[in-house]
C-alpha positions as CSV (number, residue, x, y, z in Angstrom):
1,X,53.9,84.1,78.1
2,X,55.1,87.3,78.7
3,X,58.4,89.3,76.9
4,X,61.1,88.9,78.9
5,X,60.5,85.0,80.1
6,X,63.1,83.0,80.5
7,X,62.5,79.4,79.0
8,X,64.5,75.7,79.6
9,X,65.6,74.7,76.7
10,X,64.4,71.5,75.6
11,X,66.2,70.8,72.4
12,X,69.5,69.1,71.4
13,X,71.5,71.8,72.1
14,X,70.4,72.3,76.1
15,X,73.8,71.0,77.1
16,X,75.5,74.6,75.5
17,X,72.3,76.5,75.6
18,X,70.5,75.8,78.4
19,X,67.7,78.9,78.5
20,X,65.9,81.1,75.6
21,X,64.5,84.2,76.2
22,X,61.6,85.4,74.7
23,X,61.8,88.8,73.4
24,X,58.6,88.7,71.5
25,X,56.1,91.7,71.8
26,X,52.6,91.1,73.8
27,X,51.1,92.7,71.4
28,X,51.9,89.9,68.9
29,X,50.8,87.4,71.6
30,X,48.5,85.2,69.4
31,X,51.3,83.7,66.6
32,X,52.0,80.0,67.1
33,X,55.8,81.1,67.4
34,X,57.7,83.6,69.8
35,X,61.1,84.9,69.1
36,X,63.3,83.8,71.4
37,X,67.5,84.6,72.0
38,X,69.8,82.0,73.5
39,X,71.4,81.9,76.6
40,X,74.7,80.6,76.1
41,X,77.1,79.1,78.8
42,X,79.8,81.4,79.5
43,X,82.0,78.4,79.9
44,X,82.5,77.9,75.8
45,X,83.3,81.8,75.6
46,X,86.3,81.5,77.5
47,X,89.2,82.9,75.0
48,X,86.4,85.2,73.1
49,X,86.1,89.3,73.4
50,X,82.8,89.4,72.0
51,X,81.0,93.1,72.3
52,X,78.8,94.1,75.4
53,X,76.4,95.5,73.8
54,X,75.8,92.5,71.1
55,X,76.5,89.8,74.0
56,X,75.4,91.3,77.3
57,X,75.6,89.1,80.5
58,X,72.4,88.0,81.7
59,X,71.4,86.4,85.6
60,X,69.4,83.5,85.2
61,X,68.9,82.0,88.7
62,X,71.8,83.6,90.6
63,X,74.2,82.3,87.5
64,X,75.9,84.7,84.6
65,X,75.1,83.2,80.6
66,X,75.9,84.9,77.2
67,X,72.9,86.4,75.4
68,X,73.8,85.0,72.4
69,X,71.8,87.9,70.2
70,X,73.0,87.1,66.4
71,X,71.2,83.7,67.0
72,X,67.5,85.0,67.5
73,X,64.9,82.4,66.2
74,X,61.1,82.3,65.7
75,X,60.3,78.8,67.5
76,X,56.8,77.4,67.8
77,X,55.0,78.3,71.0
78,X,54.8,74.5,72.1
79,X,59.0,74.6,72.8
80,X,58.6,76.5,75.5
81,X,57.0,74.6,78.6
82,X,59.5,75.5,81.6
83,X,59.7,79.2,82.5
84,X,62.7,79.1,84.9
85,X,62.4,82.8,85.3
86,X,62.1,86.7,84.3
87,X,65.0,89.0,82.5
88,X,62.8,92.5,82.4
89,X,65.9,93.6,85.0
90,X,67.9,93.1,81.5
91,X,65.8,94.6,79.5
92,X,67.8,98.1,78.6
93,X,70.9,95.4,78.0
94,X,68.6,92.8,76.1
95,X,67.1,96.0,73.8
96,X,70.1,97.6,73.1
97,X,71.6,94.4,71.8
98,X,69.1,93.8,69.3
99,X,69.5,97.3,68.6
100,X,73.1,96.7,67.2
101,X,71.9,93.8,65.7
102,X,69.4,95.9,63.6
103,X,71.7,98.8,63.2
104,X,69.3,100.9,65.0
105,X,72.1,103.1,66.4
């Protein structure tokens, strides 16, 4: 596992969230849980502004999804068995985003 993954989602909620991505330091590696942020489906955002820099637009597989940031979540390690693919070409976006969430600013 590695910061940056991006993971199937495997629970209920699949249909509207289909990826997580793990933004969980390495350093931290050996916790039974990793904190992960959704990837929502554009699709359900339609009518919404939402903020850039709280929601950017990630790639996953050649398709655009919502990085849903406000919903991080500590899940256990086991939840995460298909790595689909790799967002460190978001990271700047992915970091600033849980800046604002953080008030880091």
């Amino acid at each position: 596992m590695a910061r940056f993954d991006v993971y199937a989602n495997t629970g209920q909620s699949k249909k509207a969230t289909p990826f997580l991505i793990d933004v969980q330091s390495n350093v931290i590696s050996g916790l039974a849980t990793r904190i992960v942020i959704p990837l929502r489906n554009l699709n359900a955002f339609k009518n919404v502004e939402a903020p850039g820099d709280l929601f950017p637009i990630i790639t996953v597989n050649g398709k655009k999804y919502l990085l849903d940031t406000p919903q991080l979540a500590a899940i256990p390690l086991t939840e995460l068995k298909e790595k689909v693919d790799h967002a460190s070409q978001f990271q700047s976006a992915i970091l600033d985003s849980l800046d604002r969430v953080f008030g880091a600013y």
